[in-house]
C-alpha positions, 0 to 999 in steps of 0.5 A: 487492518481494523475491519468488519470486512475480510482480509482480501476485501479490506485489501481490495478496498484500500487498493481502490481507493489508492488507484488514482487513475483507475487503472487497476494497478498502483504506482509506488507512490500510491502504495506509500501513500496508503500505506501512510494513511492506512498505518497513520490511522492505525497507530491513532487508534493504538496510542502508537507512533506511525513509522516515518515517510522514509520507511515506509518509502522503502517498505513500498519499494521492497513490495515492488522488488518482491513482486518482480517490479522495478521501482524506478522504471515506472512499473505499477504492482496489481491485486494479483501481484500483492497477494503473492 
């Protein structure tokens, strides 16, 4: 990500951000929407085409089965679970 920030505190930053309810934990929609935002903004700054919603769905989807989540049972991932 495009920062003066360091990687753990720009993470921590957009994790934040994303955390709707405050609950210290993301919902797989929140990550694909940070996702979204975050790569959208990327990719105007590249000249690049962002990736599609549906990829960046399974991408997010493929963060919670890597940290042990389940996606559809409503499980939330933490900063602990994505700096795995």
């Amino acid at each position: 990500m495009a920062s003066g920030l360091a990687n753990y505190d720009t993470l921590s930053f957009v994790f934040k951000c994303y955390d709707f309810d405050g609950s210290n934990e993301l919902t797989i929609d929140e990550v694909t929407l940070a996702m979204k935002s975050t790569l959208t903004g990327l990719c105007k700054l590249s000249g690049t085409v962002p990736p599609r919603e549906a990829e960046l769905e399974m991408q997010a989807m493929d963060a919670f089965l890597q940290s042990g989540k389940d996606e559809k049972g409503g499980d939330k991932i933490n900063m602990v679970d994505v700096l795995r």
